[in-house]
C-alpha positions in Angstrom: -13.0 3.9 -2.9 -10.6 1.4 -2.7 -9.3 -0.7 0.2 -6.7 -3.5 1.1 -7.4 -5.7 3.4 -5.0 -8.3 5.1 -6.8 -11.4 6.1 -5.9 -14.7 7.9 -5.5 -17.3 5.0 -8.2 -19.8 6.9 -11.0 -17.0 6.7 -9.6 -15.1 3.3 -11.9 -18.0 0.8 -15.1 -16.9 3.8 -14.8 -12.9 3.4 -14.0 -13.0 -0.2 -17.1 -15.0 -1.2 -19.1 -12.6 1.3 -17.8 -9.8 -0.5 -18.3 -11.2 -4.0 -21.8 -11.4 -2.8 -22.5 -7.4 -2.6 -23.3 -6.1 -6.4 -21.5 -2.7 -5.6 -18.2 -4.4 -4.8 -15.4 -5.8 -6.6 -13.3 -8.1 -5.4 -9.9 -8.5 -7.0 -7.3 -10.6 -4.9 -3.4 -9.4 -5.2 -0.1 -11.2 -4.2 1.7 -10.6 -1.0 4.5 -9.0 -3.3 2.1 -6.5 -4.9 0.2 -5.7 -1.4 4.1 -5.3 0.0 5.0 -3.0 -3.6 1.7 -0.6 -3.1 2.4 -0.6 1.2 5.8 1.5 0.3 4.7 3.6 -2.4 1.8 4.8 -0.3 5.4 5.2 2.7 7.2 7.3 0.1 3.7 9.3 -1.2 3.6 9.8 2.9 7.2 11.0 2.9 7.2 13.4 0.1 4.3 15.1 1.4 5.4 15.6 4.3 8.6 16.9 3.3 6.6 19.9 1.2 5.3 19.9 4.7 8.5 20.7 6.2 7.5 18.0 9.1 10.3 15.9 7.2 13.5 16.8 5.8 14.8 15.7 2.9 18.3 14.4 1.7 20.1 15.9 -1.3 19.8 13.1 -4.4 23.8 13.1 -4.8 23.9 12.4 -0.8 22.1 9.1 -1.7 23.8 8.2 -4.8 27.5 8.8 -3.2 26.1 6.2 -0.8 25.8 3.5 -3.2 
């Protein structure tokens, strides 16, 4: 499994050594760019499945591209 946690910057050195200390966990720190990038893929994953849901409906792809 894999998790992302957001933690204060004055505790972030604290949990990451405690965590560094288990053998059956890896720690790998990311940027608050790459956190942001994977936060709205996992929005539009979310969005697309719930459009083959039908809870969502979708726009037509030539609806968005006359918009730009």
């Amino acid at each position: 499994m894999k998790a992302v946690l957001d933690i204060k910057d004055n505790k972030a050195q604290f949990v990451m050594e405690l965590l560094s200390n288990f053998s059956f966990v890896k720690v790998r720190p990311i940027t608050n760019e790459k956190a942001l990038l994977l936060g709205e893929i996992r929005e539009a994953v979310d969005n697309v499945n719930l459009v083959k849901k039908g809870l969502l409906k979708a726009r037509p792809a030539k609806e968005l591209l006359d918009e730009i």
